[in-house]
C-alpha positions as CSV (number, residue, x, y, z in Angstrom):
1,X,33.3,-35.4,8.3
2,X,34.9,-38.7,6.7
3,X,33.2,-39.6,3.8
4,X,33.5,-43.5,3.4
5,X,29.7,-44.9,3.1
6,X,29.2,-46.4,-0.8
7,X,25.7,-47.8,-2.2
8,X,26.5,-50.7,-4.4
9,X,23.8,-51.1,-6.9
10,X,22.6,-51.3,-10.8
11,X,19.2,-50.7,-11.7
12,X,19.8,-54.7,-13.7
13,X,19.5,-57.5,-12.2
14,X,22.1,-60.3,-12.2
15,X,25.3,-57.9,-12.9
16,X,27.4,-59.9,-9.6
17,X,26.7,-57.0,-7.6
18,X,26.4,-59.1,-4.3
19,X,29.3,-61.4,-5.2
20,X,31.6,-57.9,-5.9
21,X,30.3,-56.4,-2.3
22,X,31.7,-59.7,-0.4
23,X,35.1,-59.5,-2.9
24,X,35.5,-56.0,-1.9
25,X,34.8,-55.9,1.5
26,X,37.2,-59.1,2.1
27,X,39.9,-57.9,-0.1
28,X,39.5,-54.5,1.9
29,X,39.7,-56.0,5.2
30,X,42.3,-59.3,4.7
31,X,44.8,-57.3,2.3
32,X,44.1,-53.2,3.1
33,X,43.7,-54.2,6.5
34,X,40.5,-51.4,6.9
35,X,37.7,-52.1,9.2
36,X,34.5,-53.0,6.8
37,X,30.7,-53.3,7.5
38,X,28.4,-54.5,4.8
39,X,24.8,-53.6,5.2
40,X,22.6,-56.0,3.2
41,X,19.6,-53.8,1.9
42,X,18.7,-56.8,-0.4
43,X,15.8,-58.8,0.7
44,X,17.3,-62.2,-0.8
45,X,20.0,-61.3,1.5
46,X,22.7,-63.0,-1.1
47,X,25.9,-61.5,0.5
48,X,24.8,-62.3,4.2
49,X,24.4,-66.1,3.2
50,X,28.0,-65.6,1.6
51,X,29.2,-64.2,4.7
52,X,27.9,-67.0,7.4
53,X,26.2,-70.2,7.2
54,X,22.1,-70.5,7.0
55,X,22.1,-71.8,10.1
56,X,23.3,-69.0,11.6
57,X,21.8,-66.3,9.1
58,X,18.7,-68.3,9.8
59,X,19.6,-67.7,13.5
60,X,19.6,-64.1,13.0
61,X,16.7,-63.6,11.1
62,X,14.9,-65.4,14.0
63,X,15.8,-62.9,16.8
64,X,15.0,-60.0,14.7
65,X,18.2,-58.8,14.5
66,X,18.5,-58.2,10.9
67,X,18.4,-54.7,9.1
68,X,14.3,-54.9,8.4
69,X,14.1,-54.7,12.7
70,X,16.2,-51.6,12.8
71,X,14.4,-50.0,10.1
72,X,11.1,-51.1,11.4
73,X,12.0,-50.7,15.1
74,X,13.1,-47.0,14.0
75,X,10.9,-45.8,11.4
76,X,7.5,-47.5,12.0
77,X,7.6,-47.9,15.8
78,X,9.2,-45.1,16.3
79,X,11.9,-46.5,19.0
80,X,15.2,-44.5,19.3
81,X,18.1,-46.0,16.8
82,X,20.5,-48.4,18.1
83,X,22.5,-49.6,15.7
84,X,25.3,-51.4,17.3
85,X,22.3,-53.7,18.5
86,X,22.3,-55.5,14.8
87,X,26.1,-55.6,13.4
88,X,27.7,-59.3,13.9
89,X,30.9,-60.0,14.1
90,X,32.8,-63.1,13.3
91,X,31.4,-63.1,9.5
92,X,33.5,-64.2,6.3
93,X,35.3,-67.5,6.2
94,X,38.6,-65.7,5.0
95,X,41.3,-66.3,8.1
96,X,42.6,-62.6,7.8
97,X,39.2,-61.2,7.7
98,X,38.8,-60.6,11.5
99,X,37.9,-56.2,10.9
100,X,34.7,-57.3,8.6
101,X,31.2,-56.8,10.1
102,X,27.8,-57.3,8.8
103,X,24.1,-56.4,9.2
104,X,22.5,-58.9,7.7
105,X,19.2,-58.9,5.6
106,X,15.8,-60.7,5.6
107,X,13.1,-61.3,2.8
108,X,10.6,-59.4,5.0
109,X,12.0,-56.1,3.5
110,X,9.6,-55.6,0.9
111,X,7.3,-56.4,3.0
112,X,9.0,-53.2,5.5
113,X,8.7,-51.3,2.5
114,X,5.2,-51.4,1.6
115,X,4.6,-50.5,5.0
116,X,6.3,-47.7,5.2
117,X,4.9,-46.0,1.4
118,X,1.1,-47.1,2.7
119,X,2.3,-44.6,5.7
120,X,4.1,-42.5,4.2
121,X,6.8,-42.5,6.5
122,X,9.1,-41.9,3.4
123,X,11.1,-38.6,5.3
124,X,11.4,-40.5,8.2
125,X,12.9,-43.1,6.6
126,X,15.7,-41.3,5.1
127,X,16.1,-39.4,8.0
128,X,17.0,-42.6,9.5
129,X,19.1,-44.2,7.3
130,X,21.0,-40.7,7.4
131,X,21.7,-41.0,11.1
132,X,22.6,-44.6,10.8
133,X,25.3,-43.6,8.3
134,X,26.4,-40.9,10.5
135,X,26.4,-43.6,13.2
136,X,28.8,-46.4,11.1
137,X,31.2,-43.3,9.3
138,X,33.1,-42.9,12.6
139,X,33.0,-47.0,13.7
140,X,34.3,-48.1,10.5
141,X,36.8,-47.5,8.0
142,X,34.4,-48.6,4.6
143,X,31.1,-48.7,4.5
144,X,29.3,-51.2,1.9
145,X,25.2,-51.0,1.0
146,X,24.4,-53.8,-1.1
147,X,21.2,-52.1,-2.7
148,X,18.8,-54.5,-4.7
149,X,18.2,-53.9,-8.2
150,X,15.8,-51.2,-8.8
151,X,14.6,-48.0,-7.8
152,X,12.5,-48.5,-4.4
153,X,12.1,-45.8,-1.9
154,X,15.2,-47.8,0.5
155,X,17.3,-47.9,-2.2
156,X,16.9,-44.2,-3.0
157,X,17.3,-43.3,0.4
158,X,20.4,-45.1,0.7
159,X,21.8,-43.4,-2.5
160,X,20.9,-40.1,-1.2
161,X,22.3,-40.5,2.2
162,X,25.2,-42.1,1.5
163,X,28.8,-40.8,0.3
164,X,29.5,-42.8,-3.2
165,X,28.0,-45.2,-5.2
166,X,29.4,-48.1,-7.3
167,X,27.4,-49.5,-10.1
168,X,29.0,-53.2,-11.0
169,X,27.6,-53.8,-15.1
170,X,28.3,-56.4,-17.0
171,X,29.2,-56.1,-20.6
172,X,26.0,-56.5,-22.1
173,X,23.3,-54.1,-23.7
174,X,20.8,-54.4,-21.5
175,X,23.0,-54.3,-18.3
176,X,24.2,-50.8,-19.9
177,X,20.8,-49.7,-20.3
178,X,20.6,-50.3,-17.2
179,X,23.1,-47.4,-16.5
180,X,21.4,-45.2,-17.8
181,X,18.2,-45.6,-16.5
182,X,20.3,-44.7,-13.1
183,X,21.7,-41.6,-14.8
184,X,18.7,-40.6,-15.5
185,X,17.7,-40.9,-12.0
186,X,20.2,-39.0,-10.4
187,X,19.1,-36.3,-12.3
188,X,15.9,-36.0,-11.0
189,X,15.4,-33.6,-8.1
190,X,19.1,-32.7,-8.0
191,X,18.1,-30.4,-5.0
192,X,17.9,-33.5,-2.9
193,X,21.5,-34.8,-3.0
194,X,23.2,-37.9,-4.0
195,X,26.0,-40.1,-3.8
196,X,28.7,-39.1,-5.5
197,X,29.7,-41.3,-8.2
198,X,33.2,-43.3,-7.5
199,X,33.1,-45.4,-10.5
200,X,31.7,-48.6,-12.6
201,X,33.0,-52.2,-12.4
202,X,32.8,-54.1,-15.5
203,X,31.6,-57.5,-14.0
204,X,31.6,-61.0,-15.5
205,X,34.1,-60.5,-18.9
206,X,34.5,-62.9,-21.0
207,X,37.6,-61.9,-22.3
208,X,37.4,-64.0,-25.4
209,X,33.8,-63.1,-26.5
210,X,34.4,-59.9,-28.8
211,X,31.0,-58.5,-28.1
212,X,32.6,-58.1,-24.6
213,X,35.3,-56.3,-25.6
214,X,33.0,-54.1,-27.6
215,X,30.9,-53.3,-24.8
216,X,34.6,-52.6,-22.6
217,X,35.5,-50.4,-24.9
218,X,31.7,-48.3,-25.3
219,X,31.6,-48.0,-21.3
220,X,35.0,-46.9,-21.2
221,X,34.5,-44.4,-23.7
222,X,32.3,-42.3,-21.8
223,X,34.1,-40.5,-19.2
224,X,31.7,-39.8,-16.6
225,X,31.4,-43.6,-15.8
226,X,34.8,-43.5,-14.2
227,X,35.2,-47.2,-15.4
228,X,37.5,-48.7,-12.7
229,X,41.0,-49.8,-14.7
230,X,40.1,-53.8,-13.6
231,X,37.3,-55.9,-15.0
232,X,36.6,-58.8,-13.4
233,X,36.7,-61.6,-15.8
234,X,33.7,-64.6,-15.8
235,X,35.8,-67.8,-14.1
236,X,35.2,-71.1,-12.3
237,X,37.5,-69.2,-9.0
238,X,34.4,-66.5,-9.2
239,X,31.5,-69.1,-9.0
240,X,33.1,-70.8,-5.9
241,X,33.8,-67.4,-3.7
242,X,30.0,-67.0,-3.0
243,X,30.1,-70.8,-1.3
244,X,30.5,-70.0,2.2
245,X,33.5,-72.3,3.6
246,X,32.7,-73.3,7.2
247,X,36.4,-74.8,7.5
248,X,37.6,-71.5,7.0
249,X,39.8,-70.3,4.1
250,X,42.4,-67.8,3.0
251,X,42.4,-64.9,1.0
252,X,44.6,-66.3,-1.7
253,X,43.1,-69.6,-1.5
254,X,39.7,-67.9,-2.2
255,X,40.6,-65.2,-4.6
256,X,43.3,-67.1,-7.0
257,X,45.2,-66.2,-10.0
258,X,43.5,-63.1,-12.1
259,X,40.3,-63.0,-9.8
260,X,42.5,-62.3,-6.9
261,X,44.6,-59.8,-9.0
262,X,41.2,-57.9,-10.3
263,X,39.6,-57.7,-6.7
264,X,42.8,-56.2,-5.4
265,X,43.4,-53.7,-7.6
266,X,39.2,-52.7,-7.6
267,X,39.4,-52.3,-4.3
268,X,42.7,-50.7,-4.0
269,X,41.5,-48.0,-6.3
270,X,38.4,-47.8,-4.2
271,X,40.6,-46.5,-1.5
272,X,42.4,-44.5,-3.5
273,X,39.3,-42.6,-5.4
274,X,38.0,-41.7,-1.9
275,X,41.1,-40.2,-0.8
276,X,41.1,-38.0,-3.4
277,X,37.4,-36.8,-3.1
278,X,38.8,-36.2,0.4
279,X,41.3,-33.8,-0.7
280,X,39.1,-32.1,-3.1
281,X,36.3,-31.6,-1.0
282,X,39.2,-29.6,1.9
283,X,40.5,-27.7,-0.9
284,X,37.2,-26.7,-1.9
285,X,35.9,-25.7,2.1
286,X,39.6,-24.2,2.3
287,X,38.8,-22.1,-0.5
288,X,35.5,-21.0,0.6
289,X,36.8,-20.2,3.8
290,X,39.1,-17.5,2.2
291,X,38.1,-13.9,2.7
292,X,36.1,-11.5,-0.1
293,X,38.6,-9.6,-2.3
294,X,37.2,-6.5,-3.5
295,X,39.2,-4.5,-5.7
296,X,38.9,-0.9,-6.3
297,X,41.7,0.5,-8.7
298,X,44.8,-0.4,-7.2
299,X,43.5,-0.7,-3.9
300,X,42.4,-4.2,-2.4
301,X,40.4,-4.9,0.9
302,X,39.4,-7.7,2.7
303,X,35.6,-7.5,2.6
């Protein structure tokens, strides 16, 4: 099975996440020319207001065709999952961003939440979100979750359920604490699954402030973050990306100068990382596939 679904989230608050999602799945759809959906799992729904006007997100929200109605549809009024029923087309203001796709959000998800922990509905739930991953792997090239911060029972399902994660930081103590509250996390009830880890993006540099640097250097250090080789440096051109453009806009014209040169080489590696999973996990089923050797003196037999 292709393995291409990522959950984007820290367990910190204001680390960009949202702002990186939209970067990556425009810079993956205008310049890699891959077919992207973002699922906003965030109840402020920041990336769908990036990726449409309020009007129209407004709009949405209004006919219940936002991710909280499939989840609630699903999960607490037990109706059968129809997926395609909630992804809109036409989003981003980028000219060359025709293959990007959204399922946009609503504040009522917390509210979708409680309900389903005072039922405890939390294995049907999961089971859901796992066939609705199943459902978007073979419609779409790249997968995004935008996850809120925290650790609530959606956002766990999504990280168990889905292929990767991403955790966007910034270069700040408590934003690495944050990490490793998530660490921790994943190592609880390993028995369960979870996504596997494809890297950390170190979000909003300053790259004259040398307790930045310091903080580069720490989270770089330690190899099992998989730092991605780009941070993303604190700009002006960053501030102005998450102003949806109704005129319309291009990629360049959005994502100048070193924004535009960070973006595209995150999400280049993105592509790459998973391509190499890929080949690790068929060399690990092509291995397991091989018959038993059993060796007995100088004699061998298939077993």
């Amino acid at each position: 099975m292709k393995r291409s679904t990522i959950a984007v989230m820290n367990t910190k608050g204001g680390v960009g996440k949202s702002t990186l999602v939209l970067a990556i799945a425009e810079t993956l759809t205008a310049i890699y020319n891959k077919s992207v959906l973002v699922i906003d799992s965030d109840s402020q729904a920041s990336v769908s207001s990036m990726l449409m006007t309020s009007l129209r997100l407004h709009k949405l929200q209004s006919e219940a065709t936002t991710i909280v109605d499939l989840l609630a549809n699903t999960v607490l009024q037990q109706q059968p999952l129809d997926w395609p029923k909630y992804v809109v087309a036409g989003t981003s203001d980028i000219d060359d961003a025709g293959g990007l796709y959204l399922i946009p959000s609503d504040m009522q998800l917390t509210l979708f939440e409680r309900e389903v922990s005072k039922e405890s509905q939390h294995s049907q739930l999961r089971s859901t979100i796992r066939s609705l991953l199943d459902g978007v792997r073979s419609a779409f090239d790249i997968v995004l979750i935008d996850c809120p911060p925290g650790l609530s029972v959606l956002t766990e399902s999504w990280l168990r359920e889905a292929d990767f994660h991403i955790s966007p930081t910034k270069p700040d103590y408590i934003s690495v604490c944050g990490l490793e509250v998530f660490r921790r996390f994943k190592a609880l009830n390993p028995e369960m699954g979870f996504a596997e880890n494809l890297g950390v993006v170190i979000n909003l540099m300053d790259p004259t402030g040398a307790q930045d640097r310091d903080y580069d250097t720490w989270l770089r250090q330690r190899a099992d973050n998989r730092c991605f080789s780009q941070p993303i440096l604190r700009s002006v051109a960053l501030q102005h990306i998450t102003q949806f453009s109704p005129e319309g806009r291009s990629w360049l014209g959005k994502y100048p100068g070193s924004v535009g040169t960070a973006i595209k080489s995150i999400a280049g590696e993105i592509l790459q990382r998973i391509e190499a999973s890929e080949r690790d996990e068929a060399a690990k089923q092509a291995t397991s596939a091989l018959p038993e050797v059993a060796v007995d003196g100088n004699q061998a037999r298939s077993s």
